[in-house]
C-alpha positions as CSV (number, residue, x, y, z in Angstrom):
1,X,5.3,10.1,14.5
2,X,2.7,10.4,11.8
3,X,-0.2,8.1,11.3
4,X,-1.8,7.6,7.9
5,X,-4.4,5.1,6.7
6,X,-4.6,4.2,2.9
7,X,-8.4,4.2,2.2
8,X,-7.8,2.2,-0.8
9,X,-6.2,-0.3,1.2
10,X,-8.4,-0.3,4.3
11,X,-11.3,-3.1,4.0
12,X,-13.1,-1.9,7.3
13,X,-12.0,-4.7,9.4
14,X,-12.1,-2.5,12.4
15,X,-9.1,-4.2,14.2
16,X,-7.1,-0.2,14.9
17,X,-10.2,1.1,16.2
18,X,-10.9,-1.8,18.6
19,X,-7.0,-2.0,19.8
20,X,-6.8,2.2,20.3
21,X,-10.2,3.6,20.1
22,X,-8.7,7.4,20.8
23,X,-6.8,7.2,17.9
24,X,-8.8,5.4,15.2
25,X,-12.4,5.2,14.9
26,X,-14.6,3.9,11.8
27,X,-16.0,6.4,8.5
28,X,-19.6,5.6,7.9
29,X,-18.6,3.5,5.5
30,X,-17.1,1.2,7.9
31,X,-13.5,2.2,6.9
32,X,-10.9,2.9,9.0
33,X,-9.7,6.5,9.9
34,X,-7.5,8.8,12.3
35,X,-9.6,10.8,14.7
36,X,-8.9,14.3,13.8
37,X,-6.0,16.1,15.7
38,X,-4.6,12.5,17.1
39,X,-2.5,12.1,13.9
40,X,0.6,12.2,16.3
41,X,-0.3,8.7,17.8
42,X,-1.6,11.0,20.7
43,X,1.2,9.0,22.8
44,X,-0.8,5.8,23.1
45,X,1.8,2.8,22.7
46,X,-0.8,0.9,21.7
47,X,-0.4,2.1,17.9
48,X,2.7,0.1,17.3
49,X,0.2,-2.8,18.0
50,X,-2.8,-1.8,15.6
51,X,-0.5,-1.0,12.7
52,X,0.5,-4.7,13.1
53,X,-3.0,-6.3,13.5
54,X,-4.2,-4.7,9.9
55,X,-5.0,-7.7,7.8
56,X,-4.1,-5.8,4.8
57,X,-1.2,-3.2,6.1
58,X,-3.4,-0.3,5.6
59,X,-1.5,1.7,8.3
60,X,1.6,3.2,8.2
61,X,3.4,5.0,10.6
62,X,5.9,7.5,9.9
63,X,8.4,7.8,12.7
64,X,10.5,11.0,10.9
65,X,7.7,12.9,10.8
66,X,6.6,15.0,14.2
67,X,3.0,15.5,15.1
């Protein structure tokens, strides 16, 4: 799996970084982002549910691809 966040789409709402905190964290900017070297989901099933909670979809997750 492959995580990616669109900063264009991203408002900063924070919801990925609250629901898995070892895989997303915040930009200075407030923005949403992947912690470096967790772009394979570092096995956390909670993911799945931060992908979901983005108001705006800014998330995607790319199950072909291997981290």
């Amino acid at each position: 799996m492959r995580i990616t966040i669109d900063s264009g789409v991203c408002i900063g709402a924070g919801q990925c970084a609250l629901t898995v905190p070892d895989v997303f964290t915040q930009d200075d900017d407030g923005f949403g982002t992947v912690v470096p070297g967790h772009e394979d989901g570092a096995g956390r099933p909670l993911v799945h549910e931060a992908a979901r909670a983005c108001p705006v979809q800014a998330i995607t997750l790319d199950h072909d691809q291997e981290g």
